[in-house]
N, C-alpha and C positions, 0 to 999 in steps of 0.2 A: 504494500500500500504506500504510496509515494504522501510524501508530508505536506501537508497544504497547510498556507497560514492564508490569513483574509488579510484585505490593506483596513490600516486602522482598524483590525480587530482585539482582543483582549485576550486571546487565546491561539493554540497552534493546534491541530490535531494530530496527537502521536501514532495511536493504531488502539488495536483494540485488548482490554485486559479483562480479567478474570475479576469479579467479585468475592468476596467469601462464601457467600450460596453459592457458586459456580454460575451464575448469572453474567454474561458476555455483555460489556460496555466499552465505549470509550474512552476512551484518555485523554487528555489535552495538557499540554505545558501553557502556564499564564505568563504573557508577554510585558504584560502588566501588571500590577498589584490589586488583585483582587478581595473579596472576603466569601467567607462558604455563610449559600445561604440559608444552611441547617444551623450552626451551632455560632456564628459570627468571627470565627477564628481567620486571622490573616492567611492567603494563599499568596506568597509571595512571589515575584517572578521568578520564573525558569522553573517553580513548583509544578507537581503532575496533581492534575484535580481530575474531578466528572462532574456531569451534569446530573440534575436529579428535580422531579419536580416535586414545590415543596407540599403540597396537598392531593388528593387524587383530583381527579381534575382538570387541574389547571394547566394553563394555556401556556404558559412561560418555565422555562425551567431556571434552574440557579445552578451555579458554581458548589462545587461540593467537596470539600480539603478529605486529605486522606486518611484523618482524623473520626471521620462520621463514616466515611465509605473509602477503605484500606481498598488499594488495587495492586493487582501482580499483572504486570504487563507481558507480553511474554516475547522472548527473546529477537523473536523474528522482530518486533517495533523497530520503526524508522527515527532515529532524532535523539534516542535515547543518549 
């Protein structure tokens, strides 16, 4: 999977990683200084987050430190 960053985006996407359920998601390194928007804790740049939305539902997702959702990336990722 080839690394894509957006122009002026806040995030890079790495590839994809493993949850602790074994639930497959994404990865992203922040380009920017972010904050996860579960628990409030700084994600700071070049840190690996995910996205997560914060109620069922909803429309928008947040930034997610690896703190609230630990991820194992797996070796094949691009950027690591």
């Amino acid at each position: 999977m080839a690394l894509e960053e957006r122009k002026n985006g806040k995030s890079k996407r790495v590839g994809l990683a493993t949850l602790p359920t074994g639930a497959i998601t994404t990865a992203y390194r922040a380009v920017v200084d972010l904050t996860c928007g579960a628990c409030g804790h700084p994600i700071q740049l070049g840190e690996l987050f995910s996205r997560h939305a914060p109620h069922k539902g909803a429309i928008h997702v947040a930034p997610a430190c690896t703190r609230c959702r630990p991820l194992r990336v797996s070796d094949a990722g691009e950027g690591l």
